[in-house]
DOTI-621943 format. One line per 8 residues: number of its first residue (from 1); their letters; for each residue x, y, z of N, C-alpha, C. Coordinates in Angstrom, 3 decimals. Each point is the difference from the previous one (the first is absolute). Last residue first. Layout:
BEGIN
NUM = a = X:Y:Z:X:Y:Z:X:Y:Z | ...;
***
This chain:
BEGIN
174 = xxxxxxxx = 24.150:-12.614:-2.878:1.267:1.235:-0.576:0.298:-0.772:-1.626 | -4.629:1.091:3.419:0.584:-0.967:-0.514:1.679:0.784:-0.532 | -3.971:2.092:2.588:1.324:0.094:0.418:0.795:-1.344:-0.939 | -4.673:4.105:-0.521:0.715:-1.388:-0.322:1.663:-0.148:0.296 | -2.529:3.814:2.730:0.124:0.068:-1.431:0.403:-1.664:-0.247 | -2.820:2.780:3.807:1.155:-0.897:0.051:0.270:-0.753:-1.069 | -3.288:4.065:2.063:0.588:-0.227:-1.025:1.795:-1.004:0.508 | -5.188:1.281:2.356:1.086:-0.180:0.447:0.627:-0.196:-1.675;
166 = xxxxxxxx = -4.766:2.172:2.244:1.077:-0.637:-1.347:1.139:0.000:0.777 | -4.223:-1.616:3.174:0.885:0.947:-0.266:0.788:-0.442:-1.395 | -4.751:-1.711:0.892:1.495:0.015:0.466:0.066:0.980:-0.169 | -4.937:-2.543:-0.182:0.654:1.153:0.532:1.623:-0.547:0.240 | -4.692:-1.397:-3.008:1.293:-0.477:0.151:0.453:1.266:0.423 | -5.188:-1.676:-0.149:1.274:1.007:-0.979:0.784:-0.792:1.324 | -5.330:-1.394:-1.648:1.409:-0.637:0.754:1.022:1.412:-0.648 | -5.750:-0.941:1.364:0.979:0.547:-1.240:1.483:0.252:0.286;
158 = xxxxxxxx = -5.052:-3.152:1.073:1.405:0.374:0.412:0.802:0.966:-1.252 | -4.470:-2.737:0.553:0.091:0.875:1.089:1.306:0.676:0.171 | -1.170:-2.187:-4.091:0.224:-1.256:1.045:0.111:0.668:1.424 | 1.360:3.388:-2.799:-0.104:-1.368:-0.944:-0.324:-0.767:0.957 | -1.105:5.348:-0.145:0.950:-1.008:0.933:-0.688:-1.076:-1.124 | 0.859:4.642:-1.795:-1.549:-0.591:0.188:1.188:-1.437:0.446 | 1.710:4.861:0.259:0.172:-1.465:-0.645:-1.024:-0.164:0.813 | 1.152:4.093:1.261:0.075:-0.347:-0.553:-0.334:-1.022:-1.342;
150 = xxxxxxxx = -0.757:1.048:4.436:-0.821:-0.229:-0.052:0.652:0.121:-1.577 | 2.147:-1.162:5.012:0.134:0.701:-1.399:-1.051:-0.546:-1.063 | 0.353:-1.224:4.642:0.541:1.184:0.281:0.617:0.656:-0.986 | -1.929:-4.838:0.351:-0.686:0.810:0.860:0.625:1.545:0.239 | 2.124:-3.086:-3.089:-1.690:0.116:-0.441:-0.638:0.752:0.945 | 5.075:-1.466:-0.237:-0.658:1.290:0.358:-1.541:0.237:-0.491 | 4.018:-4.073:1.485:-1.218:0.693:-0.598:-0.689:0.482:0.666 | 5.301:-1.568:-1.092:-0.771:0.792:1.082:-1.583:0.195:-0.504;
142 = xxxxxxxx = 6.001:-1.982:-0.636:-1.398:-0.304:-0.419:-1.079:0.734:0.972 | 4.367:0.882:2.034:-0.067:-0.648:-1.793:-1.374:0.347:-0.529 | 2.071:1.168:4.651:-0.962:-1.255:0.153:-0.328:-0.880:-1.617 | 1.971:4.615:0.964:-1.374:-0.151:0.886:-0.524:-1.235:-0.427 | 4.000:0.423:-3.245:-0.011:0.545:1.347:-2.071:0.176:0.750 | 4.079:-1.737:-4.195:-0.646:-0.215:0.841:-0.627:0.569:1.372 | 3.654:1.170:-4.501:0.326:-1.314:1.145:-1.784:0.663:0.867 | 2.629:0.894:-5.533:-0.565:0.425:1.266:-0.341:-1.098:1.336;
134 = xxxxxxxx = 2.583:-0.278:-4.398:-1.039:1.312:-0.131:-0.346:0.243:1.296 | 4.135:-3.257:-2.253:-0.915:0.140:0.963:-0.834:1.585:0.285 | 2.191:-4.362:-3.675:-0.038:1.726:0.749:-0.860:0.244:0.613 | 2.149:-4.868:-1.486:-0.887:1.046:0.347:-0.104:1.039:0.474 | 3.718:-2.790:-0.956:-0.805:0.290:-1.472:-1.498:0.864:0.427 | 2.796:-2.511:3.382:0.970:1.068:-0.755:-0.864:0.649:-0.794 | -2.004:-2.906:3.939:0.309:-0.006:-0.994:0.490:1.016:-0.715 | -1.120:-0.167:4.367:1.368:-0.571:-0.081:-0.084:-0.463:-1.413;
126 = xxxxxxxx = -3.418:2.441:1.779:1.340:1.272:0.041:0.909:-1.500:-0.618 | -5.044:-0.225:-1.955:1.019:-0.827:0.676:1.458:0.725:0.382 | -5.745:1.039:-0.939:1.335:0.134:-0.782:0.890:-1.104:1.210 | -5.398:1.321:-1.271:1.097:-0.587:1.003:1.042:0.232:-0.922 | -3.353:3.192:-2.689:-0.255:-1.761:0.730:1.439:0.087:0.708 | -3.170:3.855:-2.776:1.260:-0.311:0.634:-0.261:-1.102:0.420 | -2.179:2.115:-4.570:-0.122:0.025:0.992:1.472:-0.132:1.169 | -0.513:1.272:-4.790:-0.648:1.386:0.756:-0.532:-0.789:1.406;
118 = xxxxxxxx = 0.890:-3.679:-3.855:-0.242:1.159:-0.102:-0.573:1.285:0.846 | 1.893:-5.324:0.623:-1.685:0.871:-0.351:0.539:1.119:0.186 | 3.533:-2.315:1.824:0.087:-0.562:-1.808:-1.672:0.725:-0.423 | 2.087:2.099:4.588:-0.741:-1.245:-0.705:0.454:-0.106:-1.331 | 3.002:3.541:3.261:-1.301:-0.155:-1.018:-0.408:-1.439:0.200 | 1.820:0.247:4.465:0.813:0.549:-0.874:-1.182:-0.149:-1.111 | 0.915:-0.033:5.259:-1.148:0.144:-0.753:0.971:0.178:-1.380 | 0.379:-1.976:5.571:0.832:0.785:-1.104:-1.214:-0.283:-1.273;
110 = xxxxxxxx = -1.347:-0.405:5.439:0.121:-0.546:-0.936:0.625:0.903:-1.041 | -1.204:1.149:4.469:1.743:-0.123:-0.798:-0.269:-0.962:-0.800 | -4.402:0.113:2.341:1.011:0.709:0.083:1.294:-0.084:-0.492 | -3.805:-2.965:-2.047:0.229:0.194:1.358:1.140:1.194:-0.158 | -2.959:-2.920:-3.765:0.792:1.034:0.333:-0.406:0.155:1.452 | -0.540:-3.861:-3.947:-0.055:0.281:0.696:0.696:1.485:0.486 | -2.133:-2.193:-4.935:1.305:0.068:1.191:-0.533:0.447:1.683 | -3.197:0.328:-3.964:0.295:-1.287:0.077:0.976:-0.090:1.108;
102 = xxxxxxxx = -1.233:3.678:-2.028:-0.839:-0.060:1.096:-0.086:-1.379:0.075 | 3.420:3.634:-2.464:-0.256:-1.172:-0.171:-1.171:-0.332:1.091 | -0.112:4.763:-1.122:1.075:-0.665:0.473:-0.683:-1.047:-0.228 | -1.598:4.892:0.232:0.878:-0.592:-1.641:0.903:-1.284:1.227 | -2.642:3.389:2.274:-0.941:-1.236:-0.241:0.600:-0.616:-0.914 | 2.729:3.532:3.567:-1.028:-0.150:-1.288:-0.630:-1.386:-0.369 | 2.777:3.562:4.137:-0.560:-0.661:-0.743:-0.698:-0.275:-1.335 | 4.196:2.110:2.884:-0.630:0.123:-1.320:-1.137:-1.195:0.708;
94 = xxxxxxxx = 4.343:3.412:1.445:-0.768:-0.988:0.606:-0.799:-0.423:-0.923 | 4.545:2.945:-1.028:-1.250:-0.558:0.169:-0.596:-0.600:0.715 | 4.596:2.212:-1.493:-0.594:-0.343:1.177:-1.628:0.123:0.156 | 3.272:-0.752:-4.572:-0.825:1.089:1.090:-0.235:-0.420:0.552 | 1.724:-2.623:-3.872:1.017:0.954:1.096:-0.384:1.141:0.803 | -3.338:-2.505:-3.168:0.705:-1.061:1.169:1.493:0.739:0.675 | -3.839:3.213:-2.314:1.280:-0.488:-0.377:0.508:-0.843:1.175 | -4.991:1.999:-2.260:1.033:-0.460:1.036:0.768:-0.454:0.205;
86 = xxxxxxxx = -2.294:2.448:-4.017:-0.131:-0.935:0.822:1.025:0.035:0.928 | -4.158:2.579:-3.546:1.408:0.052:0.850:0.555:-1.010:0.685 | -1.892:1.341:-5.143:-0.520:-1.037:1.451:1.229:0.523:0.805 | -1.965:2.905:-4.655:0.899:-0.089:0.916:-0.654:-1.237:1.235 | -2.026:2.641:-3.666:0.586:-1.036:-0.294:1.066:-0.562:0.665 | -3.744:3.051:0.641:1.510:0.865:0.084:0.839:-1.201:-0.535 | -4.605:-0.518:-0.164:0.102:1.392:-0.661:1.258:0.207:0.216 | -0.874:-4.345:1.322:-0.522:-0.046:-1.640:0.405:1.752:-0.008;
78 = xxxxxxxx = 0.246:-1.363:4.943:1.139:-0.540:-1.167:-0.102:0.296:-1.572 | -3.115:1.113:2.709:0.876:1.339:0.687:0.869:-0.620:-1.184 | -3.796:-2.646:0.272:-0.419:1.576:-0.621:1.770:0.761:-0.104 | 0.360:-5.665:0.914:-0.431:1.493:0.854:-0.346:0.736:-1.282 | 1.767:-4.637:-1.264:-1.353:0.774:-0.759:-0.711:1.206:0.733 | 4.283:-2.438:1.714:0.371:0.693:-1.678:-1.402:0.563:-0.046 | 0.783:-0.028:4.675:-0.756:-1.155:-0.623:0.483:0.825:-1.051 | 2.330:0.548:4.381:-0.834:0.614:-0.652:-0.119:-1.151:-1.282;
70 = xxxxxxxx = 3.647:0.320:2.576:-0.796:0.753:1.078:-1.500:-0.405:-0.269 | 4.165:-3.461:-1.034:-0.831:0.894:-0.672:-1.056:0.929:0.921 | 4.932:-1.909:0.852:-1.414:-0.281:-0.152:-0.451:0.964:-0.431 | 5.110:-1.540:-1.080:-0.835:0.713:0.951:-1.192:-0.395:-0.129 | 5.216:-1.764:-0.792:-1.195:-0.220:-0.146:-0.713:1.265:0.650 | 5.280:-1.002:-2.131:-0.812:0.948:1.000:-1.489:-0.195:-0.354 | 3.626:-3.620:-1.871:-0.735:1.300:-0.398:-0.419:0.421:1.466 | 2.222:-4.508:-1.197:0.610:1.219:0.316:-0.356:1.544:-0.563;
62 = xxxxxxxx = -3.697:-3.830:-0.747:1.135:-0.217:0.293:1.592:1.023:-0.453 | -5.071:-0.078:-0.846:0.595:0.749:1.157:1.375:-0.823:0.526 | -2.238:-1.875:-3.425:-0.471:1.603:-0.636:0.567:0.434:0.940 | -0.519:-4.579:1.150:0.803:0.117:-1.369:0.141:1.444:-0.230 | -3.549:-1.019:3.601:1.860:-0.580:-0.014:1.006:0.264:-0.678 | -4.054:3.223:-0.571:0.220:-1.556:-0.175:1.039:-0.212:0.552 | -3.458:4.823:-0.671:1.072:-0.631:-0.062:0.223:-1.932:0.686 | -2.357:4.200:-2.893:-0.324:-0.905:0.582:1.099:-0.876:0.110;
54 = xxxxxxxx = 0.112:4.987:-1.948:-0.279:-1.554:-0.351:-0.234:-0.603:1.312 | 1.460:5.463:-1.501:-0.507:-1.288:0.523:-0.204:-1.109:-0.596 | 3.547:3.126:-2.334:-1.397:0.188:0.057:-0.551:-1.191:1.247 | 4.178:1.321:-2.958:-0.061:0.821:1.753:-1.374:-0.469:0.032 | 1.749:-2.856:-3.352:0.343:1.920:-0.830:-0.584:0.670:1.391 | 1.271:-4.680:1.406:0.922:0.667:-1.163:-0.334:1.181:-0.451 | -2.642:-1.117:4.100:0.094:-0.702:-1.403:0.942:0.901:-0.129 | -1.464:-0.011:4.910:-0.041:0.718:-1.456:1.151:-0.910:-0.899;
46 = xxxxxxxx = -3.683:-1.363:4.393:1.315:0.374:-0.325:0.529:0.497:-1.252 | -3.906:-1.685:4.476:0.298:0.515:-1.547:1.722:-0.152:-0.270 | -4.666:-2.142:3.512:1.753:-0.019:-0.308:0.244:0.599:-0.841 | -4.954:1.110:2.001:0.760:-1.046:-0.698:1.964:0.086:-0.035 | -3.697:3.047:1.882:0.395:-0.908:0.760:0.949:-1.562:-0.654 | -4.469:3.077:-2.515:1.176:0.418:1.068:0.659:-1.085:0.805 | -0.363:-0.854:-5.051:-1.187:0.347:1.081:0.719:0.091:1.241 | 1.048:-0.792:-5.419:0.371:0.339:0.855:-0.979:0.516:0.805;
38 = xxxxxxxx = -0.068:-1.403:-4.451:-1.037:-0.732:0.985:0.765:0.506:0.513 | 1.432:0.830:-3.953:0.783:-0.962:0.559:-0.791:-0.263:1.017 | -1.151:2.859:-3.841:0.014:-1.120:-0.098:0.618:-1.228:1.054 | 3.152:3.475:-1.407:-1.418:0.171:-0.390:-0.884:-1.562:0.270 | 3.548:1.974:2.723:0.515:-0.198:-1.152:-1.233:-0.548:-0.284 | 0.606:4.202:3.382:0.298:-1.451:-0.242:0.112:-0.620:-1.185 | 3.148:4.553:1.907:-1.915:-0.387:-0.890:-0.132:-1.950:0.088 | 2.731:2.732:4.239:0.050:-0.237:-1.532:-1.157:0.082:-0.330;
30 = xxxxxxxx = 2.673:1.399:4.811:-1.149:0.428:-0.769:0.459:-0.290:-1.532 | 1.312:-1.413:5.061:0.659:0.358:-1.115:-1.537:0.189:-0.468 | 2.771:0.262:5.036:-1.401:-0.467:-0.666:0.784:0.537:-1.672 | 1.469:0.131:5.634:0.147:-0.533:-1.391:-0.981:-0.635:-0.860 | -0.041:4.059:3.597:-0.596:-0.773:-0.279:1.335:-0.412:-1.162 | -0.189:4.402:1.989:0.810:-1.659:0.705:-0.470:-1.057:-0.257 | -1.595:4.061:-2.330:1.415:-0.623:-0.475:0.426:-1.014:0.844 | -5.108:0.242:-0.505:0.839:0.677:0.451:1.477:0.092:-0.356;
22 = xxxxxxxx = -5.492:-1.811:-0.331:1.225:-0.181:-1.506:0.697:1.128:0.738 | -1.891:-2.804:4.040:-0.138:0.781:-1.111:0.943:-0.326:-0.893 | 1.064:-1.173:4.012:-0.647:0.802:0.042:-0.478:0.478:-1.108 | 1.300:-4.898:1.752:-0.045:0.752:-1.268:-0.536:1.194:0.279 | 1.317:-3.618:3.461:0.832:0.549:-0.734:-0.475:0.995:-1.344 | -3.158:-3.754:2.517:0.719:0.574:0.452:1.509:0.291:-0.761 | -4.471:-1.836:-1.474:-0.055:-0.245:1.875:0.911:1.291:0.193 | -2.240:-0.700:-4.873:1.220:0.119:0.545:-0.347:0.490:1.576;
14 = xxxxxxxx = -2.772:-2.617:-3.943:-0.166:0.203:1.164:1.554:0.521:0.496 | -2.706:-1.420:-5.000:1.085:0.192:0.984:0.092:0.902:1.211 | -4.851:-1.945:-2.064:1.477:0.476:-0.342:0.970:0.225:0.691 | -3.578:-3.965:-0.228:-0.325:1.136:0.140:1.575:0.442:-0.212 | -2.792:-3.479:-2.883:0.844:-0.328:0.986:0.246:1.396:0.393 | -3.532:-0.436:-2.951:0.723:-1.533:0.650:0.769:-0.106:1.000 | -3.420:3.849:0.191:1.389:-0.291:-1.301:-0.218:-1.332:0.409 | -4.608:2.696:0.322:1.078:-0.263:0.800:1.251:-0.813:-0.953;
6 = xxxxxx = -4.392:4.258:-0.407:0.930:-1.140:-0.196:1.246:-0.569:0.713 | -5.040:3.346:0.281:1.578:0.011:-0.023:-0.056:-1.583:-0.600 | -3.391:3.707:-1.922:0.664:-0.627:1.114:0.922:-0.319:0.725 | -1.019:1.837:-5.079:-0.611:0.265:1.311:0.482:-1.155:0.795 | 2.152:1.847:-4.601:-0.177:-0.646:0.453:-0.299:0.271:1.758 | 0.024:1.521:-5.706:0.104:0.412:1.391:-0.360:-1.185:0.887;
***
C-alpha cells in the first residue's frame, strides 16, 4: 500500500479541446497493449501487426492512423480491462502532452510528425514528402505548466508540454 502522494515525470495527457468523453462522436480506439511496452499517458501510439499498442516512431507510423495514449499501460483501469484507449490523429482534438523532442523549437503552426524516440513528437517539415504530418501547433507550442499542474515534479522549475491541434497529412513522396 502506498501513502502519500507522488509526482510523475512527466504529467498526463491533457485534452484542451474536442473530446467529450468515451462517446460515439469521439474518434477513439480501444486495444490491449503489447506487453511490457512502457506506454504512459500522452505518448504517440499505434497498433502493431497483431492490433495491439506500441509506441510509436517515424518508421512504425508511417502511413498508419496514429493516436495518443489517454492513459498509462501500468493504470489499475488498463491491467483489469486490458484495454488502452487512444486518440485518433483524425479527431478534432486540441492536445497537450509532455512526449516531445525538448531540443527543437515550437511556435504556433509549427507541423509535428512521430520522432525516431519512441511514443514521442518532434518538428516536421510540410515541404518534405516523406513526413507525415500529426499535428500543427497551437497556444504558442511549447508551454510551462509547473505553476498550474501539480502533476509532475518540475525539472529545473519547469515542466514543459506541447499544445496542437491533430492534423493528419499522410506521407506525400510518389
Amino acid at each position: 500500500m502506498q501513502f502519500g502522494t507522488t509526482s510523475r515525470t512527466k504529467p498526463r495527457l491533457n485534452v484542451l479541446r474536442g473530446w467529450p468523453g468515451n462517446e460515439s462522436t469521439s474518434l477513439t480506439h480501444n486495444a490491449t497493449p503489447k506487453t511490457d511496452e512502457a506506454i504512459k499517458s500522452g505518448m504517440v501510439i499505434v497498433l502493431d501487426g497483431s492490433g495491439q499498442w506500441v509506441k510509436a516512431t517515424y518508421s512504425l507510423a508511417n502511413n498508419k492512423l496514429v493516436y495518443w495514449a489517454t492513459a498509462d499501460q501500468s493504470d489499475t483501469d488498463v491491467i483489469s480491462s486490458g484495454k488502452l484507449l487512444g486518440l485518433s490523429v483524425a479527431g478534432p482534438y486540441e492536445i497537450q502532452t509532455a512526449y516531445f523532442d525538448g531540443a527543437q523549437t515550437y511556435a504556433d503552426n509549427t507541423p509535428l510528425k512521430c520522432d525516431t524516440v519512441a511514443g514521442q513528437l518532434t518538428v516536421a517539415a510540410i515541404t518534405t514528402a516523406d513526413d507525415e504530418i500529426v499535428g500543427i501547433c497551437t497556444r504558442g507550442g511549447k508551454s510551462n505548466i509547473a505553476t498550474t499542474d501539480s502533476q509532475a515534479a518540475p525539472v529545473a522549475g519547469a515542466t514543459y508540454v506541447l499544445n496542437f491541434v491533430t492534423h493528419w497529412l499522410p506521407g506525400r513522396a510518389s
